[in-house]
C-alpha positions, 0 to 999 in steps of 0.5 A, spaced: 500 500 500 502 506 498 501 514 500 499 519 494 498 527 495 490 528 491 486 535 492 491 537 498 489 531 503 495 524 503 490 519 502 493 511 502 491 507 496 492 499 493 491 498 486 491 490 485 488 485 480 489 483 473 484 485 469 484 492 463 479 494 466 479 499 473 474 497 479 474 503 484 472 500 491 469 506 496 469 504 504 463 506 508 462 511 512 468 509 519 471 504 514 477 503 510 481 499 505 480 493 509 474 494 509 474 489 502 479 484 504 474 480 504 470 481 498 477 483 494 478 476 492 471 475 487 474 482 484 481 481 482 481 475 477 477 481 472 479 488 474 484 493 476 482 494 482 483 501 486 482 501 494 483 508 498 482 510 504 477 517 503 480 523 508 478 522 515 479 515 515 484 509 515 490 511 514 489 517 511 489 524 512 485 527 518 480 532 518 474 536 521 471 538 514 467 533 510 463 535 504 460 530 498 463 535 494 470 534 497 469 527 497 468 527 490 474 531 488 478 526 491 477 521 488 476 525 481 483 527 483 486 521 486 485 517 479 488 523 476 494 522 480 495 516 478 494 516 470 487 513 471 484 518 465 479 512 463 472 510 465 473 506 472 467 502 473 465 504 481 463 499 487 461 501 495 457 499 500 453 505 505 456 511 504 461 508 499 455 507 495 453 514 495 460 516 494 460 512 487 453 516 485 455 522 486 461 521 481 458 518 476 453 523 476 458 529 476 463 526 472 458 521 468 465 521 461 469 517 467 463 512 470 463 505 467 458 500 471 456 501 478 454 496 483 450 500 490 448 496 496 445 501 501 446 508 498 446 513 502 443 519 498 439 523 503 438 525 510 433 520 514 435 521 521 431 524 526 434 531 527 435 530 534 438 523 534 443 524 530 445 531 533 445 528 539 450 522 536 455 527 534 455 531 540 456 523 543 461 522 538 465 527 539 465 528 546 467 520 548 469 517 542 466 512 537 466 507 543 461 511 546 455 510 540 458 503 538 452 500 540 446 504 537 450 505 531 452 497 529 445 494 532 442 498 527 447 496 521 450 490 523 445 486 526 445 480 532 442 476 526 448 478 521 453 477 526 452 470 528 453 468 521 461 470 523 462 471 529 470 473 527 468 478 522 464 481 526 469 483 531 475 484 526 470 490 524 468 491 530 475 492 534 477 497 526 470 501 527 473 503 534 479 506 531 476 511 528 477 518 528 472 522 533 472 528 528 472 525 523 466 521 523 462 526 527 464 530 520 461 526 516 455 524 520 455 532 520 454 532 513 450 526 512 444 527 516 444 535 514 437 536 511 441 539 505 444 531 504 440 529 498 443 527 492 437 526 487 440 531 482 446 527 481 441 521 481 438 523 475 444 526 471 447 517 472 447 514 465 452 508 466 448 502 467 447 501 475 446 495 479 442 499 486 441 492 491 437 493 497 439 489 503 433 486 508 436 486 515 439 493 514 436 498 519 438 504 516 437 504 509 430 499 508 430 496 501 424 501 501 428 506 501 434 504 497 428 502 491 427 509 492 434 512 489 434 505 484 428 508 481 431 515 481 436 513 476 435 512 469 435 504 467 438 501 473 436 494 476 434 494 482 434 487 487 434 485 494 439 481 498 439 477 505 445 482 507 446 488 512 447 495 512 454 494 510 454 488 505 461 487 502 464 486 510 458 482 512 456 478 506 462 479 501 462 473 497 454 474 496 456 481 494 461 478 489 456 474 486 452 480 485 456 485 482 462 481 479 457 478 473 453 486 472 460 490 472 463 485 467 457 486 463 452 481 465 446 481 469 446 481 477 442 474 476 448 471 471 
């Protein structure tokens, strides 16, 4: 893994795999590289694939600030840096999906295919929960809301499927920089949070998968930004907030056939 200056912020990256073509793999929100470890391995016979850590997270630069525009700008300056001036195809799970929606909708000549698990394309919470979730945040640390925050997004029932996984991303959720997540978190549940102006401006095909245990975007929310989009498939997996890290073999399956140009059933 390496270090590279993009948009005045170092932000680690990983480029892996064997295929033409480039795979952009975008974390969640309090995620990281690792974040795919599990899922990668079903990506890299077919693709180059790029992995980084945003600004704020893993082991990029921290910081207090986070906007969409920011986040898209990084990335679009992260693929400059590295020569990548093709269409890169784009995966992301939460907040990674709606990461990806966002670039391909302000940069539609760079987007191949996109896969979206559990996008996050507009504020959904109760204004005062989630003040008071930052304010915990920032005053006792991620441990502090660890608990309302992943019963919800990593339920007791994905849980039991793999114990160990689990707690791998437990211990790394909690490594978290308090700033930075209470930055993002900021960002995403401002009544101002709505991407639906870059949902219809998409016209890459686009693969937007609702998962059934996920209690923070319900599949009836996550239809909802499919049918936003012009052309894109819509499906429903057996799978948490965070599919890649809970489910990462079933999203595999799932993306792997639609990114090559395949349907998400293929």
């Amino acid at each position: 893994m390496e270090w590279i200056e993009a948009n005045g912020a170092s932000l680690r990256y990983e480029l892996s795999g064997g295929g033409r073509e480039t795979l952009v793999m975008v974390h969640e929100v309090g995620g990281c590289i690792e974040s795919w470890d599990d899922a990668l391995p079903a990506f890299q016979p077919h693709f180059r694939v790029l992995r980084y850590d945003q600004r704020g997270f893993g082991l990029s630069e921290k910081t207090r600030a986070i906007t969409m525009d920011g986040i898209v700008a990084d990335l679009a300056a992260l693929l400059g840096a590295l020569g990548i001036a093709g269409p890169v195809h784009l995966a992301g799970c939460a907040m990674g999906a709606a990461i990806s929606l966002a670039f391909a909708g302000r940069h539609p000549g760079r987007a191949g295919r996109i896969v979206a698990a559990s996008p996050a394309t507009w504020a959904n919470a109760n204004p005062d929960i989630a003040r008071k979730r930052i304010e915990e945040t920032e005053r006792g640390g991620v441990r502090a809301v660890e608990p309302a925050s992943l019963s919800a997004s990593y339920p007791e029932h994905m849980r039991a499927l793999d114990r160990a996984r689990f707690e791998r991303f437990r211990r790394r959720w909690l490594g978290n920089d308090p700033e930075a997540m209470a930055a993002i978190l900021r960002m995403s549940s401002s009544p101002a949070f709505d991407l639906s102006a870059d949902l219809a401006r998409i016209g890459a095909p686009t693969l937007i998968i609702g998962c059934t245990h996920d209690g923070i975007r319900t599949p009836a929310m996550v239809a909802k930004v499919a049918a936003q989009i012009p052309g894109a498939k819509y499906v429903e997996a057996e799978s948490g907030h965070f599919m890649a890290v809970e489910t990462p073999g079933l999203f595999g399956e799932l993306a792997v056939p639609f990114l090559r140009g395949g349907s998400a059933s293929e």
